[in-house]
N, C-alpha and C positions, 0 to 999 in steps of 0.2 A: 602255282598256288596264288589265290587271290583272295586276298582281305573281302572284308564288305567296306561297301561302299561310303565313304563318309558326304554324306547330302549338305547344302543348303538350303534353304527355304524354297520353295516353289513358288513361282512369279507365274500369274497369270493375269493378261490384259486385255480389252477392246482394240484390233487397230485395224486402216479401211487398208482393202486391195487397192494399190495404184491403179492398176492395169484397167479392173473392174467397177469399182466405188464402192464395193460390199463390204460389208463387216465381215470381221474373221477373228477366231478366237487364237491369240499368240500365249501359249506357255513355253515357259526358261525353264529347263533344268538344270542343276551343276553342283559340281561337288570334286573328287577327287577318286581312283580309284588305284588303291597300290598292288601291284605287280607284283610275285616272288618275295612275299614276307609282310609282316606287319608293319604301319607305322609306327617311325618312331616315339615315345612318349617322354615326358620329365624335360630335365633341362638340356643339358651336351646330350648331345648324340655321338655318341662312339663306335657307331654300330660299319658292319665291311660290306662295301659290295661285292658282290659276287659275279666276274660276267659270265657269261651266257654265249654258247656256242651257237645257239640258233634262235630266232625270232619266238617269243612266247605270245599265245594269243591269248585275250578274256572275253569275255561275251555274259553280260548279265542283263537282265531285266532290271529296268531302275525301278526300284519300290517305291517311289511317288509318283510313278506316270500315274495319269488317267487313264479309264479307258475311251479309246477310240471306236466308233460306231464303223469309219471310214479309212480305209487304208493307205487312200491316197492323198493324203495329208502333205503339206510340204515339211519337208525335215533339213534343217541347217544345223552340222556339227561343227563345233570346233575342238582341239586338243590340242593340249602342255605338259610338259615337263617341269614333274613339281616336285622335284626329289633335292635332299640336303645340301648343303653347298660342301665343296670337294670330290663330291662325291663324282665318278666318270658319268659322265653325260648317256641315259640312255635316249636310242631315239626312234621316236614312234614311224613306224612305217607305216600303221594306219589306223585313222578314226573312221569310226561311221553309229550313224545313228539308225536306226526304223523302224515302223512298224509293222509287228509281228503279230499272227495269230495265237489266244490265248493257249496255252499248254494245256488246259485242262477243257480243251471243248467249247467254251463260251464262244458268242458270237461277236466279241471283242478285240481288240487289236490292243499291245501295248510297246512301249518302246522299250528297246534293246539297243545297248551300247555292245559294239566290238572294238576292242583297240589291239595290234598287233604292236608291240616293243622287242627292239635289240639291243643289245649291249649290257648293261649291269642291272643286278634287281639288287634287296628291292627297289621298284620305280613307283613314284606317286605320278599319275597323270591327270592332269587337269583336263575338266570337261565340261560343255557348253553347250546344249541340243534347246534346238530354239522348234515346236512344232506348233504353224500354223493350219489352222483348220474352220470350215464354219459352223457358227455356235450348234448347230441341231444333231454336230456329228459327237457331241462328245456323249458320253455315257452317263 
């Protein structure tokens, strides 16, 4: 089971390719995605973890990508463990970012987070997709 996803703001910038000198359009995503139950809300948290005999996997489409024109974008993810304190540590066996062709047919690409977690839900995971691309390719 996977919550949605709670977002922050979307950061998008101007920065040049080293390697190149070209301009290239850098968007940030990031936000949180909890694993195996709701976030918690209000003040204490009381709430139990539960573990888990086997790795859970999530895979969603982040609802403030852009669309991408280009699929070959560079994608840089990061991911944390952002779950209550006490609680057993679970631990991400894997992040990934990319992009994917649209679901419904368009000639667009959008990003898709998958994060694979072991050990207790629920898990809040932190997450970081940084995708750079040149300005002509976004949508």
């Amino acid at each position: 089971m996977t919550s949605p996803l709670l977002c922050e703001r979307r950061l998008d910038h101007l920065v040049t390719d080293a390697a190149t000198g070209q301009t290239m359009r850098g968007t940030e995503y990031s936000g949180v995605m909890w694993i195996g139950g709701e976030p918690p809300t209000g003040g204490m948290f009381f709430g139990r973890s539960v573990p888990v005999a086997k790795a859970r996997v999530a895979s969603v489409l982040l609802p403030d990508s852009l669309p991408y024109l280009d699929p070959e974008a560079t994608v840089v993810t990061q991911t944390w463990v952002s779950s209550g304190p006490g609680d057993p540590n679970p631990i991400i066996i894997a992040g990934q970012a990319e992009l994917v062709p649209d679901p419904r047919g368009a000639r667009v690409y959008w990003v898709q987070l998958t994060i694979r977690v072991a050990g207790s839900v629920p898990a809040g995971i932190g997450y970081r997709v940084v995708v750079e691309v040149h300005p002509d390719k976004v949508g």
